[in-house]
NUDO-67222 format. One record per residue (C-alpha): residue number from 1; residue in one letter; chain; x, y, z. Coordinates in Angstrom, 3 decimals. Last residue first. Example, Ala and Ser with C-alpha at 12.3 -4.5 7.8 and 13.67 -1.06 7.14 Angstrom:
# residues 2
[2,S,A,[13.670,-1.060,7.140]]
[1,A,A,[12.300,-4.500,7.800]]
//
This chain:
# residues 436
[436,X,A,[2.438,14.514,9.092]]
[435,X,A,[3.933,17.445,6.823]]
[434,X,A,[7.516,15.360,7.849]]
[433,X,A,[5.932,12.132,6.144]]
[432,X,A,[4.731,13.691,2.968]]
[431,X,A,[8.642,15.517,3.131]]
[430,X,A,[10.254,12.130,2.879]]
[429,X,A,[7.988,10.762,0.616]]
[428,X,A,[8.567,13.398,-2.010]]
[427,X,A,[12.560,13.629,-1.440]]
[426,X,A,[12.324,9.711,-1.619]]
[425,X,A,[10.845,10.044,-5.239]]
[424,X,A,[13.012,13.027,-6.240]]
[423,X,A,[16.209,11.805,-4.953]]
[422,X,A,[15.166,7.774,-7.176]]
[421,X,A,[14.026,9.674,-9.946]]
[420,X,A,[17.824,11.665,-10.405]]
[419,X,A,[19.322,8.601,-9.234]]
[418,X,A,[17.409,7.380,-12.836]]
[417,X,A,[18.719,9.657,-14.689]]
[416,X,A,[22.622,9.120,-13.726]]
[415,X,A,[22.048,5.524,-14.417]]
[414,X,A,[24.832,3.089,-12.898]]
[413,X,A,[24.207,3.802,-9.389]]
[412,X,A,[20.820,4.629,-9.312]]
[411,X,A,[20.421,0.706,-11.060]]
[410,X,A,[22.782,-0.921,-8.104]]
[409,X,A,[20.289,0.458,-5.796]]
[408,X,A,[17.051,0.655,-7.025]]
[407,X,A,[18.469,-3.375,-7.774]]
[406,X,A,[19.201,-3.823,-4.040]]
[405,X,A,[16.034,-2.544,-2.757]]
[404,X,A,[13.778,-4.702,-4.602]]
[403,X,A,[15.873,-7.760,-4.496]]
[402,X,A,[15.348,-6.882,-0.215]]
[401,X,A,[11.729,-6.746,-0.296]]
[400,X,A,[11.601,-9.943,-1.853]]
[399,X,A,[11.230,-11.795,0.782]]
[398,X,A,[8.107,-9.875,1.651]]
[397,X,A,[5.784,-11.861,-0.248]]
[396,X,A,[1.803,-10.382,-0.096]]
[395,X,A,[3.443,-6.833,0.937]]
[394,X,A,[6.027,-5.588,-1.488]]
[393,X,A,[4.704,-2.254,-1.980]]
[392,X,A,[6.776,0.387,-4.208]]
[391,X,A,[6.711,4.097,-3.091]]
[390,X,A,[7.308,7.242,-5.093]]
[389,X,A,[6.021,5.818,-8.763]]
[388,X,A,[7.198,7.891,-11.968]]
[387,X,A,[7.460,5.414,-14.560]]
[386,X,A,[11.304,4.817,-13.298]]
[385,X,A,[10.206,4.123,-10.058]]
[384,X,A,[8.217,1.420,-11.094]]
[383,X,A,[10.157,-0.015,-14.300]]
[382,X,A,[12.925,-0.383,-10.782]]
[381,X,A,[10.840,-2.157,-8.450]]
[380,X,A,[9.429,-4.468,-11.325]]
[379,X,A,[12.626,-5.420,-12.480]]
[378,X,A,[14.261,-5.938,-9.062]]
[377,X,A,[11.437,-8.582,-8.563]]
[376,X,A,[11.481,-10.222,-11.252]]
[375,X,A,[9.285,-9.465,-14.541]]
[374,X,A,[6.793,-11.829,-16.205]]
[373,X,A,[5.701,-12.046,-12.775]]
[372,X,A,[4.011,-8.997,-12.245]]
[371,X,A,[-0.010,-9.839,-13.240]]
[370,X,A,[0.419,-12.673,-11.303]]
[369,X,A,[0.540,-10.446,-8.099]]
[368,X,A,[3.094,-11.557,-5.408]]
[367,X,A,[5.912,-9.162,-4.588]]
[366,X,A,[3.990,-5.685,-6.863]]
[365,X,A,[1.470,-5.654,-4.603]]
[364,X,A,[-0.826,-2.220,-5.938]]
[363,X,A,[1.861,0.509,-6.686]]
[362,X,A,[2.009,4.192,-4.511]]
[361,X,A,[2.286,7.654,-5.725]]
[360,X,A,[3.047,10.030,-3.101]]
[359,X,A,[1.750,13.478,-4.214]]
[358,X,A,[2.151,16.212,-6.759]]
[357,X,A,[-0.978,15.179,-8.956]]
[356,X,A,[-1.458,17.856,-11.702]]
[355,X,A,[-4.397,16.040,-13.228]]
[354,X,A,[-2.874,16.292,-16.855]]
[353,X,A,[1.105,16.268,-16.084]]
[352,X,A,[1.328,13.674,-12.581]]
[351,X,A,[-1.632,11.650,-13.278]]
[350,X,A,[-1.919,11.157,-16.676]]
[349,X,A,[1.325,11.840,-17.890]]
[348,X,A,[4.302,10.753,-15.481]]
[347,X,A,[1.974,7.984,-14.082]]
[346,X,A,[-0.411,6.839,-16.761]]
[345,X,A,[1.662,7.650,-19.776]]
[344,X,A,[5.072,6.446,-17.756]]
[343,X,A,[3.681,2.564,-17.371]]
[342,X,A,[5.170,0.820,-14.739]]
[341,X,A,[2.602,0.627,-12.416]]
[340,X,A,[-0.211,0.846,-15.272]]
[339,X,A,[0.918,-2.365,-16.621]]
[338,X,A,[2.476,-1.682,-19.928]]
[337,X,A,[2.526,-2.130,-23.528]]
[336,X,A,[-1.458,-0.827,-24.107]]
[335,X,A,[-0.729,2.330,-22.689]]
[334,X,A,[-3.875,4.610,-22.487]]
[333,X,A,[-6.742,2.958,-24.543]]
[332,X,A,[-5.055,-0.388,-23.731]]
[331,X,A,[-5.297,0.453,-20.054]]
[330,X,A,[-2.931,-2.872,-18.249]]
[329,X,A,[-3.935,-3.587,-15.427]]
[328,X,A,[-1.437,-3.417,-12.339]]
[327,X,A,[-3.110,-0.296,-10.346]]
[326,X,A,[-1.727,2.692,-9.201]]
[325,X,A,[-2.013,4.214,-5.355]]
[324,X,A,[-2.689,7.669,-4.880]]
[323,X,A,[-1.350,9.753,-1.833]]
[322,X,A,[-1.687,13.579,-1.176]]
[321,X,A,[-5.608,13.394,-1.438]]
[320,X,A,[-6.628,17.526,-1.035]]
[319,X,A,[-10.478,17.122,-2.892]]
[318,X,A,[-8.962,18.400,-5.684]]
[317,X,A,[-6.921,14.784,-5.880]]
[316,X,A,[-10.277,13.317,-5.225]]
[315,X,A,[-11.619,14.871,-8.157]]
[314,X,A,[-9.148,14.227,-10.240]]
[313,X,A,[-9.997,10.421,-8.868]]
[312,X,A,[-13.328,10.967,-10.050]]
[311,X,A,[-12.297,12.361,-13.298]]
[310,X,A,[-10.321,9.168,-14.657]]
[309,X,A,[-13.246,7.025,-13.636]]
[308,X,A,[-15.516,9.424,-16.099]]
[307,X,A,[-12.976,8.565,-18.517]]
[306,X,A,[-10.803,11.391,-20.682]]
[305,X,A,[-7.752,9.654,-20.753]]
[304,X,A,[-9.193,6.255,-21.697]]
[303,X,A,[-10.850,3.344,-19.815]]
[302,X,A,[-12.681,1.141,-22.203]]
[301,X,A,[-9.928,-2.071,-23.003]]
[300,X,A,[-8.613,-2.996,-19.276]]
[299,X,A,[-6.372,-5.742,-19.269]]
[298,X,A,[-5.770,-8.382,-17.105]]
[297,X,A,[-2.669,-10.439,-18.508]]
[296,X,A,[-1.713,-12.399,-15.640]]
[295,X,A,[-3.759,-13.649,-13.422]]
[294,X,A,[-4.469,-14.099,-9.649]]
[293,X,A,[-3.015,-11.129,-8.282]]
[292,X,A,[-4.578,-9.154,-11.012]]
[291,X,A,[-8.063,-10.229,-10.659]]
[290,X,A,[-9.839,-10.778,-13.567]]
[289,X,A,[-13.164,-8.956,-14.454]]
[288,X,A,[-12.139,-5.590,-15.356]]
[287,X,A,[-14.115,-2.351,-16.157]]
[286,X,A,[-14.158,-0.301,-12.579]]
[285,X,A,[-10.587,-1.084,-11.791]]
[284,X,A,[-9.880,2.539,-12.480]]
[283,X,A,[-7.236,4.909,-13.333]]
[282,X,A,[-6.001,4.548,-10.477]]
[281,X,A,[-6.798,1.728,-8.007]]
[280,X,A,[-7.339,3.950,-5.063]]
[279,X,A,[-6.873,6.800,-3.360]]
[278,X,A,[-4.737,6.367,-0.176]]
[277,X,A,[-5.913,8.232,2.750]]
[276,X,A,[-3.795,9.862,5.703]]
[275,X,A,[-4.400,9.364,9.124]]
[274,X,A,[-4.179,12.217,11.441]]
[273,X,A,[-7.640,11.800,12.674]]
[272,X,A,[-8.959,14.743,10.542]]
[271,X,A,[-7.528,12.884,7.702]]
[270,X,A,[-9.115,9.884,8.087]]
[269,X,A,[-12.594,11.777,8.002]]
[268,X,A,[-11.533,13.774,4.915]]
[267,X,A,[-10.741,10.371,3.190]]
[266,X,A,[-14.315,9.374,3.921]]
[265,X,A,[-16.016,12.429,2.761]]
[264,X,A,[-13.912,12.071,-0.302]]
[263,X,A,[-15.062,8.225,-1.087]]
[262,X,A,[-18.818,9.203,-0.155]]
[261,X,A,[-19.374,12.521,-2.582]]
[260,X,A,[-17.025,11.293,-5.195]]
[259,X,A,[-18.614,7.655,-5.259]]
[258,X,A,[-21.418,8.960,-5.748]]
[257,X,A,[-21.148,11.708,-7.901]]
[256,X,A,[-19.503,9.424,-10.401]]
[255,X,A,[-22.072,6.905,-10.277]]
[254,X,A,[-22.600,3.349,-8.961]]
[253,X,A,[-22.147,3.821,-5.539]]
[252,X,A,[-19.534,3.875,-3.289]]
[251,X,A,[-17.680,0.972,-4.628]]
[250,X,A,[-15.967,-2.243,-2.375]]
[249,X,A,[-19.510,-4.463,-2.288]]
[248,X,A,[-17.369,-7.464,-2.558]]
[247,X,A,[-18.230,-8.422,-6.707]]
[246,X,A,[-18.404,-4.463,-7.629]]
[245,X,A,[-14.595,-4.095,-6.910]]
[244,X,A,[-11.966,-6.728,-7.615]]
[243,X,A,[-14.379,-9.267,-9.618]]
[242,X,A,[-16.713,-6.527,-11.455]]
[241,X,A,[-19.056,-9.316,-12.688]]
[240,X,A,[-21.114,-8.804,-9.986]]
[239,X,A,[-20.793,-5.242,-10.515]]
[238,X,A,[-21.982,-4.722,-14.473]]
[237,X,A,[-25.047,-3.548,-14.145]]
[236,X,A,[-24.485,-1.187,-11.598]]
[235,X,A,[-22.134,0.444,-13.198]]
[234,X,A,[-18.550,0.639,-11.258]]
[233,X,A,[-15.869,3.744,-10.508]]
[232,X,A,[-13.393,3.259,-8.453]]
[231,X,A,[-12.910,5.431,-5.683]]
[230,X,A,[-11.402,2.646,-3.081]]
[229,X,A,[-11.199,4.212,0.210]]
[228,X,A,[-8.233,3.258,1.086]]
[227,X,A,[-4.777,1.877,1.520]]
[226,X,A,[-4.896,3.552,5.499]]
[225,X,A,[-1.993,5.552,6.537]]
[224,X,A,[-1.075,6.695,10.202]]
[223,X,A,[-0.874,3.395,12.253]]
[222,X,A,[-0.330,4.024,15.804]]
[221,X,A,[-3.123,1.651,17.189]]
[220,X,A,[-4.380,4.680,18.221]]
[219,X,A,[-4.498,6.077,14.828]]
[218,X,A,[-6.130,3.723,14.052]]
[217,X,A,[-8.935,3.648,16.039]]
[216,X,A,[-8.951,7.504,15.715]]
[215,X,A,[-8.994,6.890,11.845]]
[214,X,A,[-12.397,4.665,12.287]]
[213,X,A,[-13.926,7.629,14.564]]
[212,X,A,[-12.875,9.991,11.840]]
[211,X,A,[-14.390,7.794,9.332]]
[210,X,A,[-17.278,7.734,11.850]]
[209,X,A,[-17.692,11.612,11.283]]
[208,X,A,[-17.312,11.626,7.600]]
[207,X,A,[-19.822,9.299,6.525]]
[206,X,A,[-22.385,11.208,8.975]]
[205,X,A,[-21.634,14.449,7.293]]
[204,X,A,[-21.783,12.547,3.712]]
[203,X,A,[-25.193,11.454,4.476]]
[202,X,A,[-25.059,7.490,4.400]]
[201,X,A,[-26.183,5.820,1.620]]
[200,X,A,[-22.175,5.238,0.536]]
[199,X,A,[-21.344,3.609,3.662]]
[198,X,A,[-23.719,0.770,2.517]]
[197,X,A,[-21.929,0.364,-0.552]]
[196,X,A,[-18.829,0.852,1.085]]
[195,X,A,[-18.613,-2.443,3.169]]
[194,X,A,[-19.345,-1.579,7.001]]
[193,X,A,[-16.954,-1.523,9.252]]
[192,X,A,[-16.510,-3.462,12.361]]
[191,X,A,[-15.475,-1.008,14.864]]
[190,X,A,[-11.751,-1.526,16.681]]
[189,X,A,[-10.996,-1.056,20.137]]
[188,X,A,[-10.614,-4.650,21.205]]
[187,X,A,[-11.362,-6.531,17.901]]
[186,X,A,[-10.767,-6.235,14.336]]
[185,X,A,[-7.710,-5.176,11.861]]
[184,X,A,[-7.444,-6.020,8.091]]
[183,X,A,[-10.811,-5.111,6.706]]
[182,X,A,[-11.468,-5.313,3.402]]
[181,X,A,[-14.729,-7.662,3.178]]
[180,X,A,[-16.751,-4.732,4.882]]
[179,X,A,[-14.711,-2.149,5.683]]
[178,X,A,[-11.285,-0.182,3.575]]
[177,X,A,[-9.154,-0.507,6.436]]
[176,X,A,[-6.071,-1.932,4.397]]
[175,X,A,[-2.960,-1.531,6.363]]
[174,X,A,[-0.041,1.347,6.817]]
[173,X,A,[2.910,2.352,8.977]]
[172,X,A,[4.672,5.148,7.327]]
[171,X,A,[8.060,5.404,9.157]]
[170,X,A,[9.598,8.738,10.777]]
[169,X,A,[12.157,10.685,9.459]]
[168,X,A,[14.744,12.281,11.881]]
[167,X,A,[17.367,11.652,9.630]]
[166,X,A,[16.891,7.769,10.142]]
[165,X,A,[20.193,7.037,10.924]]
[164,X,A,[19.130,3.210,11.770]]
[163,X,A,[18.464,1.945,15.358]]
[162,X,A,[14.933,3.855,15.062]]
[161,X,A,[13.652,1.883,11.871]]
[160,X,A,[13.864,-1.653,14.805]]
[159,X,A,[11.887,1.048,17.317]]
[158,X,A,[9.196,1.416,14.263]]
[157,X,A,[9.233,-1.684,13.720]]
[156,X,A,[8.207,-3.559,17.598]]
[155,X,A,[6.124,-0.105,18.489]]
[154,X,A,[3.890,-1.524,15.618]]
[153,X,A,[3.427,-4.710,16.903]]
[152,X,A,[2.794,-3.501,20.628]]
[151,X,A,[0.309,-0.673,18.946]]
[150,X,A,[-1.449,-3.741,17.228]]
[149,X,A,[-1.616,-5.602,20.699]]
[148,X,A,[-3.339,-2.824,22.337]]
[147,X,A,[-5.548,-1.486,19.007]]
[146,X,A,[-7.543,-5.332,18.869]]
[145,X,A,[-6.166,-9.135,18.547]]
[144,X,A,[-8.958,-10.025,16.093]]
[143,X,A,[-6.265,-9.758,13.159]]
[142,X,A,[-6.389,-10.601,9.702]]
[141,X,A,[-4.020,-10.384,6.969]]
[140,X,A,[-1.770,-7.415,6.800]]
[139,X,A,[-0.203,-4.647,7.971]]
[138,X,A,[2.054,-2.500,5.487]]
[137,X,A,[5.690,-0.972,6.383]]
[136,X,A,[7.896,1.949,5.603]]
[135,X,A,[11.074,2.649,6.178]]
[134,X,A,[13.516,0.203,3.900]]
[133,X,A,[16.868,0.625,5.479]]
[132,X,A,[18.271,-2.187,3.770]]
[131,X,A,[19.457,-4.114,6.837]]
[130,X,A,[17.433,-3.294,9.521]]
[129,X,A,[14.336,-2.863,7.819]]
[128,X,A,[14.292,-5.840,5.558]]
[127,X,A,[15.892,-7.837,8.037]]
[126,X,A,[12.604,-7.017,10.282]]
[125,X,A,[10.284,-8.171,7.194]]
[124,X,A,[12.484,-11.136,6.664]]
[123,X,A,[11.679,-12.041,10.417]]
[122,X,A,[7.940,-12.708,9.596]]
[121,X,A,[5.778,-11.450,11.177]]
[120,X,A,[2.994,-14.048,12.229]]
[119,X,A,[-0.825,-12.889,12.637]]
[118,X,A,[-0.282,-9.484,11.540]]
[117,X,A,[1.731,-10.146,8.951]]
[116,X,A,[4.399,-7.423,8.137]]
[115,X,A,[4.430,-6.398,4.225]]
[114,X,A,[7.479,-3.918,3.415]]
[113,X,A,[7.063,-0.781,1.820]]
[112,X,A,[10.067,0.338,-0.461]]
[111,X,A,[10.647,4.176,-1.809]]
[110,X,A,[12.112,5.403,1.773]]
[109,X,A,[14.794,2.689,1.863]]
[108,X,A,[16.112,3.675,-1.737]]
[107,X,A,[17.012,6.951,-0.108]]
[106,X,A,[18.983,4.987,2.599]]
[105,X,A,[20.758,3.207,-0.011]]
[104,X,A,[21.922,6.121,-1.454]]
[103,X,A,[23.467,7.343,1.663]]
[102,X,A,[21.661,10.283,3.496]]
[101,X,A,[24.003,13.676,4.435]]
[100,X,A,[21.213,16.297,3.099]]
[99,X,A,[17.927,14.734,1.671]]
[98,X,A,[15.810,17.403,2.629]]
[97,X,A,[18.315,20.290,1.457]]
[96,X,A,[18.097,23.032,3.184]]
[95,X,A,[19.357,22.252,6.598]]
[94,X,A,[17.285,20.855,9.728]]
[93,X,A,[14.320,21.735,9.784]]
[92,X,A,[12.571,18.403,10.411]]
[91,X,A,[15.698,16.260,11.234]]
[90,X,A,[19.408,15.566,10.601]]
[89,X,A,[19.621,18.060,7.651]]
[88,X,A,[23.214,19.120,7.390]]
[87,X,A,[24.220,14.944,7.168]]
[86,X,A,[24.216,12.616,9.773]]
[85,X,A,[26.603,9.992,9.068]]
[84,X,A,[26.785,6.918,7.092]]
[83,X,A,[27.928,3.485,9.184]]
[82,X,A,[24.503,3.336,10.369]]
[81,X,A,[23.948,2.231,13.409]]
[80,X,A,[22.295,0.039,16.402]]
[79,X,A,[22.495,-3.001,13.738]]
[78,X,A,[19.152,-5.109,13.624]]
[77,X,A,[17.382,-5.999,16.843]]
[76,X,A,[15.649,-9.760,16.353]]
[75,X,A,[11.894,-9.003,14.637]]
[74,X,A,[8.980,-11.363,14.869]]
[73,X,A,[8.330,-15.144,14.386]]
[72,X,A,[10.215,-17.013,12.187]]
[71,X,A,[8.528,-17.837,9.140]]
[70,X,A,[10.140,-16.047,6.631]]
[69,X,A,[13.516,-17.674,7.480]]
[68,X,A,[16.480,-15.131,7.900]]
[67,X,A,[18.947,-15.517,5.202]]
[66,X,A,[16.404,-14.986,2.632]]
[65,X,A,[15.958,-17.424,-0.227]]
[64,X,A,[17.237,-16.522,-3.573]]
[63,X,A,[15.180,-13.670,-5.520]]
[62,X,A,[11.704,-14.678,-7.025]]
[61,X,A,[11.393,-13.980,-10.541]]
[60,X,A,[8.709,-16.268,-11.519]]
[59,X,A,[8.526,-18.839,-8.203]]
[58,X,A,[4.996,-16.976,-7.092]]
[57,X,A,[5.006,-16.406,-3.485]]
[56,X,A,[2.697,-18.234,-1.178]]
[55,X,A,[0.234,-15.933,-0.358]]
[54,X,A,[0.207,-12.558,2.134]]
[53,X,A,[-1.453,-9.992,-0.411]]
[52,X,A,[-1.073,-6.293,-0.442]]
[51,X,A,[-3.847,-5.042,-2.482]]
[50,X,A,[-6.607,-7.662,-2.193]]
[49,X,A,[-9.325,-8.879,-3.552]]
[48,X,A,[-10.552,-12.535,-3.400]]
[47,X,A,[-11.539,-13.947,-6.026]]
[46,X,A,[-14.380,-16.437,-7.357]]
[45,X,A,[-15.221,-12.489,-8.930]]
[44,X,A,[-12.362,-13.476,-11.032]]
[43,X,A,[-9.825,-10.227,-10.712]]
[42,X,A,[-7.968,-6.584,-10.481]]
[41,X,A,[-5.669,-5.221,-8.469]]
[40,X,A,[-6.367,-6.806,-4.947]]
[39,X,A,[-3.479,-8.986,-3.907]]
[38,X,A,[-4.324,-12.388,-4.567]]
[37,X,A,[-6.868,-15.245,-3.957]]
[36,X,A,[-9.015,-16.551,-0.899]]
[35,X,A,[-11.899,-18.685,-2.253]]
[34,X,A,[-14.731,-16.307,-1.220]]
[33,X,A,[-15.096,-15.191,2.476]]
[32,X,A,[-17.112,-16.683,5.041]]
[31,X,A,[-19.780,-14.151,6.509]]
[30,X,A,[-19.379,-11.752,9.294]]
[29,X,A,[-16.484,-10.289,7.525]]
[28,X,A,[-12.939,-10.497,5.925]]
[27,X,A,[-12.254,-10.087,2.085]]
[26,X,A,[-8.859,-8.558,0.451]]
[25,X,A,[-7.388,-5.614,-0.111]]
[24,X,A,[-3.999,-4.077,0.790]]
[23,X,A,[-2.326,-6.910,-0.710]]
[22,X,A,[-4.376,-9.896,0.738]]
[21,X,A,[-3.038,-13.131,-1.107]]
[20,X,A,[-5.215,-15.640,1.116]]
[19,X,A,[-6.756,-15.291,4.636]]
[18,X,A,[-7.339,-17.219,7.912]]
[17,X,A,[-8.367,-15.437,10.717]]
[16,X,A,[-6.460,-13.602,12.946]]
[15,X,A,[-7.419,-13.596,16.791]]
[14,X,A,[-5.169,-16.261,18.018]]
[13,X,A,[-1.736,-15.017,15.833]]
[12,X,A,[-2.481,-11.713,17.052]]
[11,X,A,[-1.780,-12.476,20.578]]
[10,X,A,[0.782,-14.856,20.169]]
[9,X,A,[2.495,-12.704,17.927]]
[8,X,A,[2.691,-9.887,20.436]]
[7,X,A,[3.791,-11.906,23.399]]
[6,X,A,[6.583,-13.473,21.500]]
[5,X,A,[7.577,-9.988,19.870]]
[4,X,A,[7.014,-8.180,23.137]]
[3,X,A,[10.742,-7.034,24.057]]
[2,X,A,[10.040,-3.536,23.995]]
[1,X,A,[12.801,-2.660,21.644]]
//
């Protein structure tokens, strides 16, 4: 490790400012935010929105307390090996079976992204890496501390993933650069963004172009996947009342076209930096107005199969996106006994079978939202994978990145099936990450 974790906090703990339950989308700007709330599913439009979220944990479900506080500062150096061996396939290449020679529980790893706070990592986050081989982490809050310092912090994991047998596999290292409101990085060598609404009246040559800037940026700061741009789909009418979306200016546009045209020009600007795009909040977030991190039983009762929000994200998916992320709501005209994370008609059949998405599917929060608390955490990690999901986010609370892991775990291990899911998920993040 570079030994800069007390340097490196420092530095982002001055420039961050203060934020609530931020999951991978929540409000930051030139003008005060809203009463800071979850993790950006759904909402109140008092909400904030978020995707990731860095509140205080929700006591439903929550495993026993770390052995490493949460609020120590920064990453110690976890174990310098693995006690499983390289298998055939140490590396891009290598053998002909991806997953050749990995334990179970390094599998499980790959399907788990941790939350790291930029303005005060917290040491479960590190355990989390070293000591369930969980390799891939999200960014968030708010940082002024610019790409130098944000490298440093990233350098700090992805060294701590690098005394594990990693197979040659390097970490995802995301955050939530949507603009606007949803911005989780600022400062030296980082533009301010502007919300999508106003992104969307640019030309979509000129949208493209500066997303490419925005991805260098990022890129830079050796991040290579952003949770956005947001392509759900909003009327007009109806924004302010939108809470996760329309309410902070998140939608490009009010039309299907629109949002199409400006949401895929953005994604291929992020892509031609090397950072890959998440589409999100399949099927749509569009036709709520709670927030899902803030309550529990958001549901949405319009959005069906056939929805013109359904189509733009098919059209993203045409469009080349090789990671979606799922909402929490609940689609009554879809599955109406399950949140869309764990639900297998909107994963298994909706996106995977009728829109023929073969990507990395990825959940909103699933460690803090309110909408995921009648479940604990092991519960919601595995009725995730089990629906069809690749990658589970634990970001708002990462203590319980570790319940998650252990109960893919011990659940592989007694269901033949679901070991099946659990090689196919991590075989499908595994090779997203090796394509680059």
């Amino acid at each position: 490790m570079r030994g800069t974790r007390a340097r490196t906090s420092a530095v982002l703990g001055a420039g961050a400012l203060a934020v609530g339950l931020l999951a991978g989308c929540g409000p930051a700007g030139d003008e005060p935010a809203p009463t800071p709330a979850g993790t950006g599913a759904s909402g109140s439009a008092a909400a904030s929105p978020s995707a990731t979220g860095t509140g205080a944990p929700a006591t439903t479900g929550a495993p026993s307390s770390p052995t490493s506080s949460p609020t120590s500062s920064g990453p110690t150096p976890g174990p310098t090996a693995s006690n499983d061996a390289p298998g055939e396939d140490d590396g891009p290449g290598g053998g002909t079976d991806i997953l050749a020679g990995w334990s179970l529980e390094q599998k499980v790893g790959q399907l788990v992204m941790v939350g790291v706070a930029v303005d005060s990592p917290a040491q479960v986050s590190a355990d989390a890496v070293t000591e369930h081989h969980v390799g891939n982490v999200f960014l968030h809050g708010r940082s002024e501390a610019g790409v130098d310092a944000t490298r440093d912090l990233v350098e700090e994991y992805t060294d701590l993933a690098g005394r594990r047998t990693t197979h040659g596999t390097p970490m995802l290292v995301a955050t939530d650069q949507e603009g606007g409101l949803v911005q989780v990085l600022r400062g030296p060598g980082f533009s301010d963004i502007p919300r999508a609404t106003e992104q969307a009246e640019w030309p979509a040559a000129t949208l493209r172009e500066r997303a490419e800037g925005w991805g260098d940026e990022l890129a830079a700061a050796g991040i290579n996947l952003n949770l956005a741009p947001v392509m759900d789909l909003v009327d007009a009418d109806e924004a302010e009342g939108n809470a996760p979306i329309g309410h902070f200016d998140r939608s490009y546009g009010f039309t299907p076209s629109s949002v199409t045209r400006s949401a895929n020009a953005f994604s291929a600007g992020m892509r031609a930096a090397g950072v890959e795009p998440v589409i999100k909040h399949f099927p749509g977030l569009g036709r709520v107005t709670r927030n899902t991190d803030t309550d529990a039983g958001v549901t949405d009762t319009r959005t069906g199969p056939d929805a013109a929000s359904v189509e733009v994200f098919a059209k993203g998916i045409d469009a080349g996106a090789r990671y979606v992320m799922v909402s929490s709501a609940v689609y009554d005209k879809i599955d109406p006994d399950a949140p869309a994370v764990f639900s297998r008609a909107v994963v298994g059949d909706l996106l995977r079978d009728d829109l023929g998405f073969d990507g990395v599917v990825i959940t909103d929060d699933l460690s803090a939202a309110a909408q995921a608390q009648d479940w604990t955490p092991g519960q919601r990690a595995v009725r995730a994978v089990d629906a069809g999901v690749d990658l589970v986010l634990a970001s708002a609370d990462p203590s319980v990145a570790p319940a998650m892991a252990d109960a893919l775990v011990a659940e592989a291990r007694d269901d033949p099936e679901f070991a099946a899911k659990v090689d196919e998920s991590a075989r499908r993040v595994v090779e997203a990450k090796r394509q680059g």
